[in-house]
C-alpha positions as CSV (number, residue, x, y, z in Angstrom):
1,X,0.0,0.0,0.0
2,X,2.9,1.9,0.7
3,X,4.6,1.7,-2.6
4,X,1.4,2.8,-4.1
5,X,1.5,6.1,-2.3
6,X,4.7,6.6,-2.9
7,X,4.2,6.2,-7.0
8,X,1.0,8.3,-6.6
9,X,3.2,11.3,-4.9
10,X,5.9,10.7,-7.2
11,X,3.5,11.1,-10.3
12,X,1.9,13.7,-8.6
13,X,4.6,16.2,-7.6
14,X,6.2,15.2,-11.2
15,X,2.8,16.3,-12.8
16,X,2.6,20.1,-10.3
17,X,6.5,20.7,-11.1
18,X,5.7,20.5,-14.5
19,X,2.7,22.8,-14.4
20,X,4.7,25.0,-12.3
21,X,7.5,25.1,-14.9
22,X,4.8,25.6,-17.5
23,X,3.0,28.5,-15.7
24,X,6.3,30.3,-15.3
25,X,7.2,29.8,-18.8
26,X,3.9,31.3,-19.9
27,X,4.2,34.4,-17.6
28,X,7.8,35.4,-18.9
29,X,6.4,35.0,-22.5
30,X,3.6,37.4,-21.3
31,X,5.9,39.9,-19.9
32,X,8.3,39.5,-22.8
33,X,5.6,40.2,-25.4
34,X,4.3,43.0,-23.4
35,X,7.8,44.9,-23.1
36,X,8.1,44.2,-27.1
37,X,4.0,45.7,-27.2
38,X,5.8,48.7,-25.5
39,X,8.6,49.1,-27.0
40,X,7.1,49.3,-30.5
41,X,7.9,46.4,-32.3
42,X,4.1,44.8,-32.8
Protein backbone atom coordinates (compact mmCIF):
# COMPACT_ATOMS: atom_id res chain seq x y z
CA UNK A 1 0.00 0.00 0.00
CA UNK A 2 2.87 1.94 0.72
CA UNK A 3 4.57 1.68 -2.56
CA UNK A 4 1.39 2.84 -4.06
CA UNK A 5 1.52 6.12 -2.25
CA UNK A 6 4.68 6.55 -2.93
CA UNK A 7 4.23 6.16 -6.98
CA UNK A 8 1.00 8.31 -6.64
CA UNK A 9 3.18 11.33 -4.88
CA UNK A 10 5.88 10.74 -7.21
CA UNK A 11 3.54 11.14 -10.33
CA UNK A 12 1.87 13.68 -8.56
CA UNK A 13 4.56 16.20 -7.56
CA UNK A 14 6.16 15.20 -11.20
CA UNK A 15 2.81 16.29 -12.84
CA UNK A 16 2.63 20.13 -10.33
CA UNK A 17 6.54 20.70 -11.06
CA UNK A 18 5.72 20.53 -14.51
CA UNK A 19 2.66 22.85 -14.36
CA UNK A 20 4.71 25.01 -12.27
CA UNK A 21 7.46 25.14 -14.87
CA UNK A 22 4.81 25.60 -17.51
CA UNK A 23 2.97 28.47 -15.71
CA UNK A 24 6.29 30.30 -15.31
CA UNK A 25 7.22 29.82 -18.84
CA UNK A 26 3.93 31.31 -19.87
CA UNK A 27 4.17 34.38 -17.62
CA UNK A 28 7.81 35.35 -18.88
CA UNK A 29 6.40 35.05 -22.53
CA UNK A 30 3.64 37.38 -21.31
CA UNK A 31 5.90 39.93 -19.94
CA UNK A 32 8.26 39.51 -22.84
CA UNK A 33 5.59 40.23 -25.42
CA UNK A 34 4.28 42.99 -23.40
CA UNK A 35 7.81 44.92 -23.08
CA UNK A 36 8.07 44.20 -27.06
CA UNK A 37 4.00 45.72 -27.23
CA UNK A 38 5.76 48.71 -25.46
CA UNK A 39 8.61 49.12 -26.95
CA UNK A 40 7.06 49.31 -30.50
CA UNK A 41 7.89 46.38 -32.29
CA UNK A 42 4.09 44.80 -32.77
Amino acid sequence: MEEELNFGTKVLNGFLSLMVVVLVLILIAVVVCLILWALGFF
